[in-house]
Every structure is written in structure tokens, then in C-alpha cells.
C-alpha positions as CSV (number, residue, x, y, z in Angstrom):
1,X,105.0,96.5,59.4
2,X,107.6,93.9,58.4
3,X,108.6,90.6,60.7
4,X,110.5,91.8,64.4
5,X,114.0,91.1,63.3
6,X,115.5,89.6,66.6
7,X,118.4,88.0,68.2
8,X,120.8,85.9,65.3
9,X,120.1,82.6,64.8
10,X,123.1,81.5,65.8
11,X,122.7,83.1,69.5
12,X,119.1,82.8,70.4
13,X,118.9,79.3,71.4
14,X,121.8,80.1,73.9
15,X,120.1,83.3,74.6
16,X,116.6,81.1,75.3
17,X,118.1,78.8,77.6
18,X,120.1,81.5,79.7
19,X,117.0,83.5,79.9
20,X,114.7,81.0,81.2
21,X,117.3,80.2,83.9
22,X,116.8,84.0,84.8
23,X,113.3,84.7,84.5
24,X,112.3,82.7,87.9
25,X,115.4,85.1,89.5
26,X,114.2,88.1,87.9
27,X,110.7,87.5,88.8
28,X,111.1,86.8,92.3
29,X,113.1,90.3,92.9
30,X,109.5,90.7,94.1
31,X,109.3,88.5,96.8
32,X,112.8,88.9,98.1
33,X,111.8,92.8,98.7
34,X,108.4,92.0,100.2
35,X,108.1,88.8,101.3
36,X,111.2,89.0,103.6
37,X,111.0,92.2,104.5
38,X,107.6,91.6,106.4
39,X,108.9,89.7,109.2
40,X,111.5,92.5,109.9
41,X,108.3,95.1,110.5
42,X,108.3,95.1,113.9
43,X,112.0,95.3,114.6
44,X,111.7,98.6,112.4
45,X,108.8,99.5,114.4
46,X,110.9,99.2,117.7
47,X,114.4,101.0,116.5
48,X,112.5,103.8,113.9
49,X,109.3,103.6,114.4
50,X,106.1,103.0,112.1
51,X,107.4,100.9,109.4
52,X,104.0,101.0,107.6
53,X,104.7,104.0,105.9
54,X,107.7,102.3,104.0
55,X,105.9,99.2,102.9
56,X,103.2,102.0,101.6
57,X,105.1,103.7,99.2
58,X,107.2,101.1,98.2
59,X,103.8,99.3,96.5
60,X,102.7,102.5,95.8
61,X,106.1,103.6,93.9
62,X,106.5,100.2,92.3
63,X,102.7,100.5,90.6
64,X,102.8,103.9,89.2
65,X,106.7,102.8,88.3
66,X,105.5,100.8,85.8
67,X,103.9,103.4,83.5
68,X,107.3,104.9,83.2
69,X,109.8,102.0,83.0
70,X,107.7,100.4,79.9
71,X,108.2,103.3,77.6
72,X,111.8,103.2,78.4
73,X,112.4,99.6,78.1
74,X,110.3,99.7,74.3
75,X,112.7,103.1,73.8
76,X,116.2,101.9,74.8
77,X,116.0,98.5,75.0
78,X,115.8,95.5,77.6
79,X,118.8,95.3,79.1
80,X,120.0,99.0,80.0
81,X,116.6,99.1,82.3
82,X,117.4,95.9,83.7
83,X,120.6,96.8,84.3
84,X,119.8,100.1,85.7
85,X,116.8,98.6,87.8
86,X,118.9,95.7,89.5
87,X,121.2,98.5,90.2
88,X,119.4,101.0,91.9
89,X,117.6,97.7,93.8
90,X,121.2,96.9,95.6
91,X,121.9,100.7,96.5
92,X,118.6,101.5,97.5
93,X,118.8,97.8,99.3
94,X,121.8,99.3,100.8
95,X,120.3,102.5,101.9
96,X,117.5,101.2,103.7
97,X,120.1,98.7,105.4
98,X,122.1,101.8,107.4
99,X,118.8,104.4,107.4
100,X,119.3,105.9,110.3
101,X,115.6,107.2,110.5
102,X,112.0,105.8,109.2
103,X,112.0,108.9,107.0
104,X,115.2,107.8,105.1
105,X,114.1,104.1,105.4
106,X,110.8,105.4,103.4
107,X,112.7,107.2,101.1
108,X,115.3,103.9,99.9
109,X,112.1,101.9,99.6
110,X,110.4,104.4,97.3
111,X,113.6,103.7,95.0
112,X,113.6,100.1,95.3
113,X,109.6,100.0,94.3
114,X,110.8,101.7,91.0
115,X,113.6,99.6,90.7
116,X,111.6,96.6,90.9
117,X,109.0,97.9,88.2
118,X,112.0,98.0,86.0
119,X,113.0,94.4,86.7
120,X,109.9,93.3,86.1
121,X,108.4,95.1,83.5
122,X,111.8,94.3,81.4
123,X,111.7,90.8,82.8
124,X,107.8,90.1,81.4
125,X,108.5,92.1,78.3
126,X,111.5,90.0,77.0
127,X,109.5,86.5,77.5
128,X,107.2,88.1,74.0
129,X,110.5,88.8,72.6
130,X,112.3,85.6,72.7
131,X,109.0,83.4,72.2
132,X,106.3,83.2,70.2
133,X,102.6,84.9,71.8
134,X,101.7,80.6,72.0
135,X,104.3,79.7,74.2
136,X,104.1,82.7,76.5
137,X,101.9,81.5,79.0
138,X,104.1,78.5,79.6
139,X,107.3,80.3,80.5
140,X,105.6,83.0,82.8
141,X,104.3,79.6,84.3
142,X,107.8,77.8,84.8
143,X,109.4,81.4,85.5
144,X,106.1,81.9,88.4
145,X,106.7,77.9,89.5
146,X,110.6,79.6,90.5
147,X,109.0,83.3,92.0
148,X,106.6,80.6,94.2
149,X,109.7,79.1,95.8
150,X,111.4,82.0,96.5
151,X,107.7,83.1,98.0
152,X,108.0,80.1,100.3
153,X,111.5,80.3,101.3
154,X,111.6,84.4,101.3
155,X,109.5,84.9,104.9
156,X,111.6,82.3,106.6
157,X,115.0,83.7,105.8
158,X,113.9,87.2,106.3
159,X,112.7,85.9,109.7
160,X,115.8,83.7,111.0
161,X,118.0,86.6,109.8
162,X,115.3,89.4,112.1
163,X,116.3,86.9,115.1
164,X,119.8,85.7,114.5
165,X,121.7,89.6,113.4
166,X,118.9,91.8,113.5
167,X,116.6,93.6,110.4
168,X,119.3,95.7,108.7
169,X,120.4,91.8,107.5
170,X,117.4,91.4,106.1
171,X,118.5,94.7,103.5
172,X,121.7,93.4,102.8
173,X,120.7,90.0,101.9
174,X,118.0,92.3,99.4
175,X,121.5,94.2,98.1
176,X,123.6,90.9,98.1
177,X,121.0,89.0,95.7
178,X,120.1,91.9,93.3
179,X,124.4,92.5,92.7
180,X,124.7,88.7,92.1
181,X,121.5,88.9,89.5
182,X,123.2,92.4,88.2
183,X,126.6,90.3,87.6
184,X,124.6,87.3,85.9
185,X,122.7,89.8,83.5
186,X,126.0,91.9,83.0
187,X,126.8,88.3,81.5
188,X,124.1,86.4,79.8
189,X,121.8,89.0,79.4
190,X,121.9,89.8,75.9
191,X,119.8,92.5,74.3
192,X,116.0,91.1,73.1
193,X,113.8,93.8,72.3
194,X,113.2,92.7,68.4
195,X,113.7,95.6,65.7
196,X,111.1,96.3,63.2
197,X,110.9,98.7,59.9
198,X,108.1,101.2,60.1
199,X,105.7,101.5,57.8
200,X,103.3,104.1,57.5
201,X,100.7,102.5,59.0
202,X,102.6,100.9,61.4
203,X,101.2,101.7,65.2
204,X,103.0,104.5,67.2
205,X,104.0,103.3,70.6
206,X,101.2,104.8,73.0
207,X,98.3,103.8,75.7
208,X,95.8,104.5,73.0
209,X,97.6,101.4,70.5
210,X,97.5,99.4,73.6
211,X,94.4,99.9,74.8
212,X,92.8,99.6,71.3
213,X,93.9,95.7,71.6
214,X,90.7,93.6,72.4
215,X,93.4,90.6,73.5
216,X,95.3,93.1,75.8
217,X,91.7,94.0,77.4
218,X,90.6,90.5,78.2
219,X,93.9,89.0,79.4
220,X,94.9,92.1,81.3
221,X,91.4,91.9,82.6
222,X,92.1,88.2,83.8
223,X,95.5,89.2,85.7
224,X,93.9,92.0,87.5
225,X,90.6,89.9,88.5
226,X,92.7,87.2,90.2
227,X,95.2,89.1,91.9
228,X,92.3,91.5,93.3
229,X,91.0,88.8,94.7
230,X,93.7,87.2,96.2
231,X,95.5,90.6,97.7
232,X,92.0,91.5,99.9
233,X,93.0,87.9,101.3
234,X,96.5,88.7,102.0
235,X,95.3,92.3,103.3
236,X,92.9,90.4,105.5
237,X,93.5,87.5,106.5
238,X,95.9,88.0,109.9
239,X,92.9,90.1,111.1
240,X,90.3,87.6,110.4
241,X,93.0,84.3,111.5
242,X,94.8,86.2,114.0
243,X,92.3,89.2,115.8
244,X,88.4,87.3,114.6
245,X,89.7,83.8,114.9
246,X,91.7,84.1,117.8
247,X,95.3,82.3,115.7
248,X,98.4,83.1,116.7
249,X,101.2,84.9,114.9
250,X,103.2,81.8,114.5
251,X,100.1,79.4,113.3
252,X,99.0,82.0,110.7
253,X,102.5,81.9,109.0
254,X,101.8,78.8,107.6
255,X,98.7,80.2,105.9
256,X,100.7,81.6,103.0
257,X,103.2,79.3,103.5
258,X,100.7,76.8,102.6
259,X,99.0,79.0,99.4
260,X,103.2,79.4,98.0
261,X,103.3,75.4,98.2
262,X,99.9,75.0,96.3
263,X,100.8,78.1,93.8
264,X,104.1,76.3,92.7
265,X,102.0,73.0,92.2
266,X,99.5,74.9,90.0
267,X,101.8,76.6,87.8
268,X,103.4,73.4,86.9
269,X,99.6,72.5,86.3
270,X,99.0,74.9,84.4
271,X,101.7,74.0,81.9
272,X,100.7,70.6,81.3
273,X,96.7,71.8,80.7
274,X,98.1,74.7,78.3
275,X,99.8,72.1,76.0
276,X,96.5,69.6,76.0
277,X,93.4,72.2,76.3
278,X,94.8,75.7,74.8
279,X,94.5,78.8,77.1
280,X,91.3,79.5,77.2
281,X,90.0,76.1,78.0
282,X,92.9,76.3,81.1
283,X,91.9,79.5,81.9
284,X,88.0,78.3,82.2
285,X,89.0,75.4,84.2
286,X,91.1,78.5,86.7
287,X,87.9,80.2,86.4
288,X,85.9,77.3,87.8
289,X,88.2,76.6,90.4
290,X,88.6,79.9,91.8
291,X,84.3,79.9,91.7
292,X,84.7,76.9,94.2
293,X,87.2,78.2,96.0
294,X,85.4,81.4,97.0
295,X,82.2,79.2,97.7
296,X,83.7,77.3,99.7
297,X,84.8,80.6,102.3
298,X,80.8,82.1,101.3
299,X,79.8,78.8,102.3
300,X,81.7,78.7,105.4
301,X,81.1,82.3,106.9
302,X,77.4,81.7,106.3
303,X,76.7,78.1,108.1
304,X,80.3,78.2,110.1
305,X,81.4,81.4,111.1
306,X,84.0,80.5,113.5
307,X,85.3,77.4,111.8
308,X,89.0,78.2,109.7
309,X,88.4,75.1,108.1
310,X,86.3,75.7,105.0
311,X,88.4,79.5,104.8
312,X,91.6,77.4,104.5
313,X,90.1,74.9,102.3
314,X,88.3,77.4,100.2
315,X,91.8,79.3,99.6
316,X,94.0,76.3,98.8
317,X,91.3,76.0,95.7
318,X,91.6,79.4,95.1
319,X,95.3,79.4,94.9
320,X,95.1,76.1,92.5
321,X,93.0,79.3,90.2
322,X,95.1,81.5,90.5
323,X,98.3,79.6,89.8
324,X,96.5,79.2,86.3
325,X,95.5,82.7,85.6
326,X,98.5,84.2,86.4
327,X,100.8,83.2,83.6
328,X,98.2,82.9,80.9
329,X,96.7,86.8,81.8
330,X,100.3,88.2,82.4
331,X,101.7,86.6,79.0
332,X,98.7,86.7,76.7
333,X,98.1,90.6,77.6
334,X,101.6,90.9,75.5
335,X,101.3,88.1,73.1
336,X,99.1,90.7,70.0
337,X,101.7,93.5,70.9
338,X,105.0,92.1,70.0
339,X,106.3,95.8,69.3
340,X,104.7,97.4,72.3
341,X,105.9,94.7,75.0
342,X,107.3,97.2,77.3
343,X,103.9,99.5,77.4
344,X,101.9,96.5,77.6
345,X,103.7,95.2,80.2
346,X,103.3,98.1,82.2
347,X,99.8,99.2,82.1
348,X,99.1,95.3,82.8
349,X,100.8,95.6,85.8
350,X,99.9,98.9,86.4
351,X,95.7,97.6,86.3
352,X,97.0,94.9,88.6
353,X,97.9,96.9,91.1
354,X,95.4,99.8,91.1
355,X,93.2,97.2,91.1
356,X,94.1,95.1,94.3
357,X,94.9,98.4,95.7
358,X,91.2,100.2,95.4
359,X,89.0,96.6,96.4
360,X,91.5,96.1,99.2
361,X,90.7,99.5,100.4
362,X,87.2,99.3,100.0
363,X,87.2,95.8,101.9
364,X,89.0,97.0,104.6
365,X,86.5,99.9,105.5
366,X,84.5,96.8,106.7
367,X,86.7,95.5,109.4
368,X,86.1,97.1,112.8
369,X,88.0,96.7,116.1
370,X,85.1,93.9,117.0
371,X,85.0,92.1,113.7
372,X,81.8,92.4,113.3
373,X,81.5,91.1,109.7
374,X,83.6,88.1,110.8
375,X,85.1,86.8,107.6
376,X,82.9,88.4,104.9
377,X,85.4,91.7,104.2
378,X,88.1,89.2,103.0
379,X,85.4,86.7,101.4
380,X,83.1,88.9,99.2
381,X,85.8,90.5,97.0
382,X,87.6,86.9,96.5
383,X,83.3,86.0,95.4
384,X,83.7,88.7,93.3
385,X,87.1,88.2,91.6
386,X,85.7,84.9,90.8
387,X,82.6,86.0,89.5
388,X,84.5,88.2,87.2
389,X,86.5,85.3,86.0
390,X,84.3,83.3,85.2
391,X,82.3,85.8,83.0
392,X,85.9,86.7,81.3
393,X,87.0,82.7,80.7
394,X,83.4,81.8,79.2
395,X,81.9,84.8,77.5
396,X,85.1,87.0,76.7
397,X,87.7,85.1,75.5
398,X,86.0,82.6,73.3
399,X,85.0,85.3,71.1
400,X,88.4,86.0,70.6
401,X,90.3,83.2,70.5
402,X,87.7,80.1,69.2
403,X,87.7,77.0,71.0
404,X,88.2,75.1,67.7
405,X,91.4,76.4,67.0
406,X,93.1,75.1,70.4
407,X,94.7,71.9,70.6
408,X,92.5,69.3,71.3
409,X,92.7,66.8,74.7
């Protein structure tokens, strides 16, 4: 297979620079339709009824999305996905903002879940296509660093705009954002999936190509691991803060208020360890950190079962992990598929979600109406995330990327 043949000379560096003033914006369509939608649940709840069913098949819709929108973005190209994604996120943002019944409601969410999977999957695909696989990991981490403080800032403006006009708001502020991104795309979005010449030997574009990459396998592996991990917390955490530990609603907010502000920190970390230590050294120091971290909750639940203080202590280490892990799995499961970006993409994000899906299930059988177990459903699967980690960052990767070819402290 020849060289990708990609943008002109003459526009990628302008076509670099736009795009990494969009990736944080494109990347944090995510929070925007999760993160401020959760404080409009029981308002739904009150006008429509159940709202859980909504959030359900919105994940659900946005992981098996993924499996379809990657395909299409490697067929067609970047920019008509993105385009069509960002456009069926404002109309089904719309929708969902004059639903007159849960049902409906359910039904606009469904669409925005596959909307997003198109953002995102054309988002992470076109950071292999402007950049060489080296320099991956360091623009998912500055575009993550952006998708961080919209995390932060996402719950409270969801929340003021619940109290101050009511939760249909909260949808049009979803619609508002994703036409504003649609108009800056329309604009400075050029096309970036690269061109190449088949050859006869050239791979066909399937799972089987992608899957058949060991470097796919490991850093996909490393993506799913950490955010396994840290969705059982986010699953079950308000019952272990809020029903087992007797919080309040308002006190818990600042639990993941708290993990956004230390995620933003360690993706800028990360960047600075990528240029001095090579990924997998930064990855093995992620992997080390997100061992202490769940120690620190084992730890805790074992000799102080009722203190939050080695829980919150234990997940702001945790956090500093995953903040690491994030961009260097997400970009590095692309970086030996430069004409596959799309599919690889996808099933990345597709293992990342079945993943956090199934433990977080599993977890959950554990909590009963009297807490029981205490803290251990949420603590045991963030053990054995890290566990996983750390057997992927010191026995997996080195044999496929030698620590003598990184850069050197």
C-alpha cells in the first residue's frame, strides 16, 4: 500500500490548527448530552415520568452506534458524518425539548446517542489523519484537558437552567451548542480522511484487519480497563456517598466535580510525561497510580468502613490514572491503522462501553436496600481495572513497543 495522500500542503497547517480548536468542542458533545442532562432527571421524572429509561437507551444507542458510524466515516469520509451527526444532535436535542411524553423523550435520545457516536467516532478518527500515530496521544490529551472543563462546568449549567426556566432548557441549550459547532464545522472543517492506492495485498477494511492488530488489542485494552473502572464508581458512588454514607445530594456533587478538576490536571500531565518518557513509560506510571488509588478505597473499606476519607482520596489518585490512560489508549488503538481509523475508532469505543456496561452490572447486583457490602461493589471492580492495568502497562506493551526506542528523561 502506498503513503495516505492527505490534505495539500499548502492547507494542512491551517487545517491542524482549526481542528485542534475543535477537537475539545467535538469531544465534549458527550458531556453536554450527559452531564447536563442529569440534573434535569427528576424534573422529567415529575412532568413525564421515569426518566431512567431515556438515559438507558441513549448509552445504549450511542455504544452499538459506534459499529455503524465507523464504516461510514472510513466509506464517505469525515466530514459528511460529522455533519450529519451534529445535525441530527440539534433536532433530536430539539425533539426531546417539546416531547410531550417519556416515550417520545426516549425515542429523541435514542437519536441523539447515535448522533453522538458519529461525532465522536469522526472526531477521534480525524486526530490519526492529521497527525502522525506519535503525536496522537498528545492531542486526545489537550482535546480531553477541553471535554474535562466542559465536564465540570456541564452539571452546573444544566442545574441552574433545571431551577431558573425549567428542564426543556436544558435540551435547547443541547440544540443551541451542537448548531453553533454544525456552523463552525460547515466552516473550518475540511475533509481529512487520507486517500490511499490499493494494492493487492493491501488490507480490506473489516473487524477481522482490525482485530488482527496486536497494537489495536493492547491500547484498546487499556481504554476499556480504565474507564470500567471508573464508570462502576460513577454507577455507585451516590448510593455508597449518599444512601451507605448518609451524604447529601448537594455534598456529593462536588464528588465528580472534584474528579473533572483533577482529570483536566492529569491530562495536561500527561502531555508533558509523553514528550519526556514515551507512552508506555506514561502509561506504567497511569498504571501505578490507578494501583494506589484503588488501594487506597480497599484499604479504607477494610480498616474504615464508614470513613469517605480514604474513598475520596483513593479516587482523586485514581482520576490522576486515568487522565493518563485515556488519551494514550484512545489514540494509540488508531495509531497502526491509519487506513482503518473509522473501524478502529469504533470497536475501541464500542469495547469501552460494553465493557463499563457489563462490570457495572455485575457490581450493582451487590448493592442491596441495606448496603450490606458497604463500599466494596464500587471498590473491587476499580481493584480490578487496576489490576488489569498494570498487567497491560508492564507485560503487554513493552513487547510491543521497547522501552529503548522511547525518548529518554
Amino acid at each position: 500500500m502506498s503513503a495516505p495522500q492527505g490534505p495539500p500542503g499548502n492547507l494542512k497547517g491551517r487545517w491542524h490548527a482549526g481542528f485542534a480548536l475543535l477537537l475539545p468542542l467535538l469531544l465534549a458533545a458527550q458531556p453536554v448530552a450527559t452531564d447536563s442532562y442529569l440534573p434535569a432527571l427528576p424534573a422529567i421524572a415529575k412532568e413525564l415520568g421515569s426518566a431512567s429509561t431515556s438515559l438507558t437507551l441513549f448509552v445504549l444507542a450511542f455504544g452499538f452506534a459506534q459499529l455503524l458510524c465507523g464504516p461510514l466515516a472510513d466509506r464517505f469520509g469525515r466530514r459528511p458524518v460529522l455533519l450529519a451527526g451534529l445535525g441530527c444532535y440539534a433536532l433530536a436535542a430539539l425533539g426531546g425539548a417539546f416531547a410531550g411524553s417519556v416515550f417520545m423523550l426516549a425515542g429523541w435520545r435514542t437519536l441523539q446517542g447515535f448522533s453522538m457516536a458519529a461525532i465522536l467516532v469522526c472526531a477521534r478518527a480525524a486526530v490519526r489523519d492529521l497527525y502522525p500515530a506519535h503525536e496522537g496521544p498528545h492531542v486526545m490529551a489537550r482535546g480531553l484537558t477541553g471535554l474535562g472543563v466542559v465536564g465540570l462546568v456541564a452539571p452546573l449549567l444544566g442545574a441552574w437552567l433545571v431551577q431558573g426556566a425549567g428542564w426543556r432548557w436544558v435540551m435547547g441549550a443541547m440544540a443551541l451548542y451542537a448548531l453553533v459547532l454544525f456552523a463552525l464545522c460547515w466552516r473550518s472543517f475540511g475533509e481529512t480522511r487520507p486517500t490511499f492506492v490499493d494494492t493487492p495485498s493491501a488490507p480490506r477494511g473489516s473487524a477481522r484487519v482490525v482485530f488482527a492488530s496486536r497494537a489495536f488489542r493492547a491500547w484498546a485494552s487499556v481504554a476499556a480497563s480504565t474507564y470500567g473502572g471508573l464508570f462502576c464508581f460513577l454507577l455507585l458512588s451516590p448510593m455508597v456517598y449518599i444512601g451507605y454514607l448518609g451524604w447529601s445530594p448537594a455534598w456529593y456533587g462536588w464528588i465528580p466535580a472534584g474528579g473533572s478538576l483533577v482529570y483536566i490536571f492529569s491530562t495536561t500531565m500527561c502531555r508533558r510525561l509523553l514528550r519526556r518518557h514515551g507512552p508506555v513509560r506514561t502509561v506504567q506510571l497511569g498504571a501505578s497510580l490507578s494501583m494506589a488509588g484503588a488501594t487506597i478505597q480497599a484499604l479504607g473499606c477494610w480498616l474504615a468502613p464508614l470513613s469517605a476519607v480514604p474513598l475520596l482520596a483513593g479516587h482523586a489518585v485514581y482520576c490522576l490514572g486515568h487522565g493518563i490512560h485515556q488519551p494514550c489508549g484512545q489514540a494509540g488503538a488508531v495509531g497502526d491503522l491509519p487506513q482503518l481509523a473509522g473501524r478502529a475508532v469504533s470497536w475501541s469505543g464500542f469495547g469501552m462501553m460494553m465493557v463499563a456496561f457489563c462490570v457495572g452490572q455485575f457490581a450493582a447486583l451487590f448493592v442491596d436496600a441495606e448496603y450490606s457490602n458497604g463500599a466494596w461493589p464500587m471498590v473491587i471492580p476499580m481493584v480490578a481495572a487496576a489490576c488489569s492495568l498494570l498487567a497491560i502497562a508492564f507485560f503487554w506493551l513493552p513487547r510491543l513497543h521497547p522501552l529503548s526506542k522511547e525518548p529518554a528523561p
